[in-house]
N, C-alpha and C positions, 0 to 999 in steps of 0.2 A: 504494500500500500504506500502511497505516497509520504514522504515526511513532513508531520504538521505539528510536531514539538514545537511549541514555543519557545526554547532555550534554542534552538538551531536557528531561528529565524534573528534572535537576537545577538544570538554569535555571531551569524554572519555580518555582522554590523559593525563587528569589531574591525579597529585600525591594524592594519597591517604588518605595523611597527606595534608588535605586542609589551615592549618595553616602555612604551610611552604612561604617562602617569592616567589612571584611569578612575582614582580615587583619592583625596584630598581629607581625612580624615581630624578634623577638628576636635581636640581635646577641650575636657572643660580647662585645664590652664592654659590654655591656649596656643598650646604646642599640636604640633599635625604629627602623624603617620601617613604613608605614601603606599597607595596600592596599584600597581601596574595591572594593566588589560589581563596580561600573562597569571598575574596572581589572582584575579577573579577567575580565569579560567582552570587552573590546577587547584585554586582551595576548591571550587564548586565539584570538579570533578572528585577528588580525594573523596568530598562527601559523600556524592552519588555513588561511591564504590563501594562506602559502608552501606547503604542503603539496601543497596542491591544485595551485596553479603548475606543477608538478614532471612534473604528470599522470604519477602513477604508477600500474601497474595495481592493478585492484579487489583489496583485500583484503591489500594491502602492510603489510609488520612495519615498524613506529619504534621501532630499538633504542637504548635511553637508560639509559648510565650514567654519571651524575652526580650530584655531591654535593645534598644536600638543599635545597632554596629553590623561594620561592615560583613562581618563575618554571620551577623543573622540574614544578609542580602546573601551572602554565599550561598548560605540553606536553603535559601529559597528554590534558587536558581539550582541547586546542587537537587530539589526535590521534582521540579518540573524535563532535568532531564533525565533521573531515573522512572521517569512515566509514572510515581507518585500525585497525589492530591494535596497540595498546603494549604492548614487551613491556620492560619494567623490569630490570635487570639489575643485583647488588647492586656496589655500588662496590669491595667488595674483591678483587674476582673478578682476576685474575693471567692473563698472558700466555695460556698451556695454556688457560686457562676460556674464555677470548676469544673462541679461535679457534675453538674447540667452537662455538658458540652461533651464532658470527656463518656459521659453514659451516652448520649446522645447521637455521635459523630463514631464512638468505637475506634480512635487511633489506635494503628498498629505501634506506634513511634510517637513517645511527647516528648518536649525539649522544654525544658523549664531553666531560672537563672538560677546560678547556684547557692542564692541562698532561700528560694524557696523549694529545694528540692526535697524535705523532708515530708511537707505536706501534701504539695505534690505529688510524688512518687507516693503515697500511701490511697489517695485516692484514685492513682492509673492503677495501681497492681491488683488492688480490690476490686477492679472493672475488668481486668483480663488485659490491662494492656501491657506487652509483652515487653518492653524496653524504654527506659526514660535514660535522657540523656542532661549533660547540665551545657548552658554554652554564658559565659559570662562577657561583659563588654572591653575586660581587659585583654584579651585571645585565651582565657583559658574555661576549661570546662571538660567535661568528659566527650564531650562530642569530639572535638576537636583533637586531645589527647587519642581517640578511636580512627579517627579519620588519615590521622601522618600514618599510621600502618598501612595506608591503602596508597596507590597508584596514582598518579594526578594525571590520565590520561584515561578519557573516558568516550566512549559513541553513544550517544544522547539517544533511547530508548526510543523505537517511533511509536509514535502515538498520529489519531485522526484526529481533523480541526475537534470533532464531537464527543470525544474524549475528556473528561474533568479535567481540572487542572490546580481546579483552588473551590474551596470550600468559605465562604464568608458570612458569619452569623448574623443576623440583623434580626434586632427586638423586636418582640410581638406587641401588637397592640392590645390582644386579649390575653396575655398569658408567656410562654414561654418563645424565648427567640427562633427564629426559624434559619437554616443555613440553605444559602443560594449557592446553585451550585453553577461554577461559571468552566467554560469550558475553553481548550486551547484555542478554538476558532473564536470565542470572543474576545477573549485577551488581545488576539495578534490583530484581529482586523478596529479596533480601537484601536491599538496602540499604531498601525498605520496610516488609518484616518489622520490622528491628531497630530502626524511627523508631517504630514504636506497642509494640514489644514491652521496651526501656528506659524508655520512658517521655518519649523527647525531647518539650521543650516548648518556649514563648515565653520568650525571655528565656537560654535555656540560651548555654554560651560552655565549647569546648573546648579545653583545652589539648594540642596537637599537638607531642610528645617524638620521634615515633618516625619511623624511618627510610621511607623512601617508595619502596620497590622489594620491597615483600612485601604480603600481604593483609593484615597485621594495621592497617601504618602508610599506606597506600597506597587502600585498599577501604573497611576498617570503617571509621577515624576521618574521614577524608576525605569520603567517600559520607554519613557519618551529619550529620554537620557541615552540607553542602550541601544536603541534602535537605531541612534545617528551617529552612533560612535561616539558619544561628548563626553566628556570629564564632568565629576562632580564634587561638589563641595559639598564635606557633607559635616553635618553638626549631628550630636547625638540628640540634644537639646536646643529649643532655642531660646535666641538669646539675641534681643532686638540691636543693642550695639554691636553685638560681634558680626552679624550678619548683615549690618549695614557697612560695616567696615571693609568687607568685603563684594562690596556690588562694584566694585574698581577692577576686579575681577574674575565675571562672572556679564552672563550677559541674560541668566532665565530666572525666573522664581515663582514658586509654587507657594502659598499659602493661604490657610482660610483668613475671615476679617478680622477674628480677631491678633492675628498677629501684626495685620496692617495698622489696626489702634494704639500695638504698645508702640510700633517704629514711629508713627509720627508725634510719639509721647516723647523722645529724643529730636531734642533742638537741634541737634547737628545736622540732620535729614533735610536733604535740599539737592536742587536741580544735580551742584555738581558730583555729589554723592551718586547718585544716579545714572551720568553721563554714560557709561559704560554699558547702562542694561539695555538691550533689546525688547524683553517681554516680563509684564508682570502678571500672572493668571491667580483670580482666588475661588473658591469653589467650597464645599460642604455644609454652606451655611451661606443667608441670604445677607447681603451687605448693605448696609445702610447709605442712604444717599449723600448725604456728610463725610462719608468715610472717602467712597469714590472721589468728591468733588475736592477736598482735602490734599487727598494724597496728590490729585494732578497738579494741584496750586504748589505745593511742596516741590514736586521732581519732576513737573513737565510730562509725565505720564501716566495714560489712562489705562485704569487696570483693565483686565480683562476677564470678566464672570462667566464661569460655565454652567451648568449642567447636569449630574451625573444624580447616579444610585445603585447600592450595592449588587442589585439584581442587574444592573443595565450598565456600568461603567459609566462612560460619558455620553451625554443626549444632543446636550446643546453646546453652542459657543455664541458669545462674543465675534465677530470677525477681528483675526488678526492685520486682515487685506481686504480687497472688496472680494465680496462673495456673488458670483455672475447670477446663481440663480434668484438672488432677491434684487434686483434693477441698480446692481452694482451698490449696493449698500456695504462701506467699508468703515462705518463710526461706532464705535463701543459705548454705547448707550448704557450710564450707571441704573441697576433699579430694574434690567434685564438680563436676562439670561443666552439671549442673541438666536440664532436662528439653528433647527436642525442640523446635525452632521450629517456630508455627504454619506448615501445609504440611510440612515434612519427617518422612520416618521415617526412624527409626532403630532397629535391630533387632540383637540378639547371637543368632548360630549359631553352633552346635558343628562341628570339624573335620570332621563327616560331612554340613554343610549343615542338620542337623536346627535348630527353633529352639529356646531355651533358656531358663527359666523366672528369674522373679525370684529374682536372687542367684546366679546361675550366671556363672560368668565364660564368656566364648566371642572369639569373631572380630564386631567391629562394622562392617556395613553399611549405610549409608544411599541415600535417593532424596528426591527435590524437584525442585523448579525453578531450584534454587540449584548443581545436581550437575554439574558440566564435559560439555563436548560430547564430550573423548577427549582421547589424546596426540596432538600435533603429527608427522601424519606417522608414526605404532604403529599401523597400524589392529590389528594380536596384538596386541600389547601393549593395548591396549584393550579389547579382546575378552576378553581374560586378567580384566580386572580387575572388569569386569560377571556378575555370574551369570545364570542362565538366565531368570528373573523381570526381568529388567535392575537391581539395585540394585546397585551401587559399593562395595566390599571395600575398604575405606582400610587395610586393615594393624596396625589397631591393636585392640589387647586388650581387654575391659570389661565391667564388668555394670552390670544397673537393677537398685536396689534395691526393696523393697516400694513404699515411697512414690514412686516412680516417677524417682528421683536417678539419674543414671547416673556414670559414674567413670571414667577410663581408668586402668585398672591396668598396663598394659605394650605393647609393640611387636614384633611380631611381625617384625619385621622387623630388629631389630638399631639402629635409627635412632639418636643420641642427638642431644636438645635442649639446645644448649649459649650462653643467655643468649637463649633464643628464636629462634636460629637453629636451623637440622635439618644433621645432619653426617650422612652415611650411611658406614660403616666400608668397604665396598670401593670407594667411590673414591678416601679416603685411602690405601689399601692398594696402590690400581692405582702409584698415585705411589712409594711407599715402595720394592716391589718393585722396578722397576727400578733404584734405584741401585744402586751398585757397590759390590759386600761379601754385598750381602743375599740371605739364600737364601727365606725367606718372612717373613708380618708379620701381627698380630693388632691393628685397633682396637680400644676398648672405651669405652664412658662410663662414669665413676665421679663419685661426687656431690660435688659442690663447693659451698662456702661461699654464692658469691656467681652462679654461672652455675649454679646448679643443678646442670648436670650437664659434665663436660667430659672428652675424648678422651685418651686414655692409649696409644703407643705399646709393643706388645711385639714384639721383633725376634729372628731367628733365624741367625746369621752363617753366609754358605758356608766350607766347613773351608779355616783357614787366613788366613781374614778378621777386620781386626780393623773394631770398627763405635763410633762414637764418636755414641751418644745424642742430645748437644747439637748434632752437626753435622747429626745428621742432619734435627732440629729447624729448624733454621738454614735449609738447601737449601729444605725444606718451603713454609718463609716467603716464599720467591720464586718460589714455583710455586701456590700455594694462599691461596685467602680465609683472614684470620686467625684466622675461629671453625674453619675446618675443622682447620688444625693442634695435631696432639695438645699438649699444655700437658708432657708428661714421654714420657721412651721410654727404653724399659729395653731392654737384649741379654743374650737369655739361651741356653741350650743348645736347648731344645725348646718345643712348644707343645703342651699335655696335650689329648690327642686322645679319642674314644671307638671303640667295636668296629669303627664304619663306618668311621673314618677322619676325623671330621669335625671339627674345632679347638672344643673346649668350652669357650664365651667364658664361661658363668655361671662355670667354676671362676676365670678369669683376673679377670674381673671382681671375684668374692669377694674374692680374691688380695690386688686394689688398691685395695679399696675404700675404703681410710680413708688412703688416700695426701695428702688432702687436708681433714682431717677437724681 
């Protein structure tokens, strides 16, 4: 069969001169490390050699949560071409998440950091998973220690474009999180849409801020990076001055808004700071129109908003250039999301399915080559989510304007984006409830300064219960990723209901909405 590995299509992309520097590795003291193309290629292979070792059956999960380094991009790449499934998993995820995931998904192989490898490894071994490895962000870990035994030359497994490739969890609205499962052929034709449709070129050099267990820091910057052969700069962390200190050289940058809010919180940030960059793109959260208009008064340049979702990768863009098929529209309009990617549609229908004319808000739908295979293990819940046509109902709200802009206006779903993560309010709620006191419990996102948007508890005490806000705050934080915990929680008598019965969050929402204002 043809070969449609992803890690083959992105090798091929590598510079010729395999000696050249192909990673830029930014210490927190601000000292680098230096990774050559050559050493992406032999640490990844080395990996794929223990992998394969292992002989584990076809189509096995690599669950990997660790902290950000180059060597967790190795794994990655080291698990797509032993024809493995990586399924990424965000560091802050807590005990409860763990267990979920790791019952759920059935890893043959977890990768934990090594200092949570005790609790970790107690809950793989107890599920049946057969090998846990440790990989830490200084190069050591037992992965790695496992890996120099092995060969650094490897033949990348073939796989079809329809073959998994990555497993990525996205929270339930009702309940527990669901894993999308995305597959080689969508990985590779996003990541080559978005190489001719930004404009990457020779010479280009991305700075790499963002975390690497979601689509935004993990798929786009990663995949786009590799595909054209560019060098990156890569921070474990970010860190607004160090990263502007660096836009001198460096000419791409990927971030959600709120990291565009702390850079222009540093007075130094100005045109000539700037000079250097080519492209600014931000994405997994909606940006605020002050922020867009800001930044361009500051450095002369207009950011560029996309798009995407964990089932779909990227939807939309911003134009980098003019785009022929919208009447040469080439201006980045702040407050939108910009026009379809070549190959994808995207369409708003009304509650009755009907479709819905320019300027109508509705329910936005999309199809491409880029649109996930299903949930992991939902074939309902899948089926739920496709209409009859087959195009993919992502839950969110929007309209196209005349000129062909599209916009997300809202979420039908309740979702809130809180510093480009996605919190979804009942599974904060599933937590909340069960503690002791609590009779029921309302999330809500209300807008913030700096995360855009962030979770606000409202609680309802059983008679006779007393409920203490900050404690309950407190419990939260040892049971839940730190963006999911609400930031404030109020205890009050009731939650303002409507005729049906059903908790009306817009009033609660209004309620608190300048809580943080």
């Amino acid at each position: 069969m043809p070969q449609a590995n992803l890690f083959s299509a992105l090798r091929a992309a590598f510079p010729k001169q395999m000696e050249q520097i192909a990673v830029e590795a930014v210490g927190p003291d601000g000292r680098s490390l230096y990774y050559t193309w050559a050493d992406l290629d032999r640490g990844s292979a080395r990996m794929a050699n223990l992998l394969q070792s292992l002989q584990l059956p076809e189509g096995s999960r690599i669950a990997v949560q660790v902290e950000k380094s180059v060597e967790a991009m190795m794994l990655y790449l080291a698990t797509l071409r032993a024809g493995y499934v990586f399924l990424p998993l965000n560091t802050a995820y807590q005990g409860a998440e763990m267990e979920y995931f790791i019952s759920d998904a059935e890893p043959a192989v977890v990768v934990c950091a090594p200092g949570n490898f005790g609790w970790v490894s107690k809950l793989a071994f107890n599920r049946g998973v057969g090998h846990v490895y440790t990989l830490g962000t200084d190069r050591t870990g037992t992965l790695l220690e496992r890996a120099a035994h092995h060969g650094d030359a490897q033949e990348p497994v073939a796989r079809r474009a329809d073959d998994l490739a990555a497993i990525l969890y996205t929270s339930g609205t009702t309940g527990r999180s669901k894993g999308a499962m995305l597959t080689h052929g969508n990985l590779l034709t996003n990541a080559a849409t978005l190489k001719v449709y930004w404009g990457w070129q020779e010479g280009d050099v991305l700075i790499h801020a963002l975390p690497i267990f979601h689509v935004h820091g993990l798929f786009v910057a990663i995949h786009g990076a590799l595909i054209n052969g560019s060098p990156m700069i890569w921070f474990s962390r970010f860190e607004p001055a160090a990263v502007i200190d660096r836009f001198k050289d460096a000419t791409v940058f990927m971030g959600v808004p709120t990291l565009y809010v702390r850079m222009l919180a540093d007075a130094r940030l100005d045109r000539e700071k700037a000079a250097h960059m080519r492209l600014f793109i931000s994405g997994s959260a909606p940006m605020l129109i002050e922020t867009f208009r800001a930044w361009r008064r500051r450095t002369g340049h207009a950011i560029l908003e996309r798009y995407g979702m964990s089932e779909t990768i990227m939807l939309t863009s911003n134009p980098y250039a003019a785009d022929p098929r919208f009447d040469n529209q080439d201006e980045r309009r702040g407050g939108t999301v910009g026009f379809p990617l070549p190959g994808v549609g995207v369409r708003v229908q009304g509650d009755d399915g009907q479709p819905l004319g320019r300027g109508e808000i509705g329910n936005i739908q999309v199809q491409g080559p880029n649109v996930f295979k299903g949930y992991w293990r939902m074939p309902e819940k899948t089926a739920e989510e496709f209409t009859a046509d087959g195009w993919f109902k992502t839950g969110d709200v929007g309209m196209q304007d005349e000129r062909g802009y599209f916009s997300i206006v809202g979420r039908s779903k309740d979702l809130i984006i809180s510093g480009g993560y996605n919190v979804y309010p009942a599974e904060v709620e599933g937590f909340i409830n069960e503690l002791p006191g609590v009779d029921e419990s309302a999330v809500i996102g209300v807008p913030h300064p700096d995360f855009g948007e962030v979770g606000v508890a409202v609680i309802v005490p059983r008679a006779g219960a007393q409920i203490d806000g900050q404690a309950v705050i407190d419990t939260l934080r040892a049971q839940l990723a730190h963006f999911k915990v609400p930031k404030r929680c109020y205890v009050v008598d009731s939650l303002p209901r409507n005729t049906m019965g059903k908790v009306q969050k817009k009033l609660l929402r209004d309620q608190y909405a300048r809580e943080f204002a």
